[in-house]
C-alpha positions, 0 to 999 in steps of 0.5 A: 857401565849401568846395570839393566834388568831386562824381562821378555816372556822367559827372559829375566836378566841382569846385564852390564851394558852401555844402551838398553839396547844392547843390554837386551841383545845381551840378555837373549844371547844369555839366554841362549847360550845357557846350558841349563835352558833345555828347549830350542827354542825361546819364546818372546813377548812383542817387547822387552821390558827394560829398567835400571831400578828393577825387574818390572814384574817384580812390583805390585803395580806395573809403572815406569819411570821414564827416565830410567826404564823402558819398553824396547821392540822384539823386532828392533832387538833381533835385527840388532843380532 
């Protein structure tokens, strides 16, 4: 199973998944359910940033290589819940 970084807003995480889709429904549910995430409520940016080479905003110049990463809607991943 491939491993996906996935980044929106105060998501930064690191899951095993079958899609990239799942992988960022995965990565919300993780930020949820996290115990050490103190509000209630979790902001998010219009879309996740997903990569199977690493975290976007971790590199000095923003690119993405289209074979192994991408942009994924907010809406698209919450109806997904």
């Amino acid at each position: 199973m491939p491993k996906y970084y996935v980044e929106n807003r105060e998501i930064k995480s690191v899951v095993d998944c079958k899609s990239p889709l799942k992988a960022c429904v995965m990565a919300l549910k993780k930020k949820a359910y996290d115990p050490s995430f103190s509000d209630k409520q979790i902001k998010l940016d219009l879309t996740f940033f997903v990569s199977e080479i690493g975290f976007i905003s971790d590199r000095k110049t923003f690119n993405i290589n289209k074979k192994a990463e991408g942009v994924i809607d907010t809406k698209a991943v919450l109806n997904s819940l």
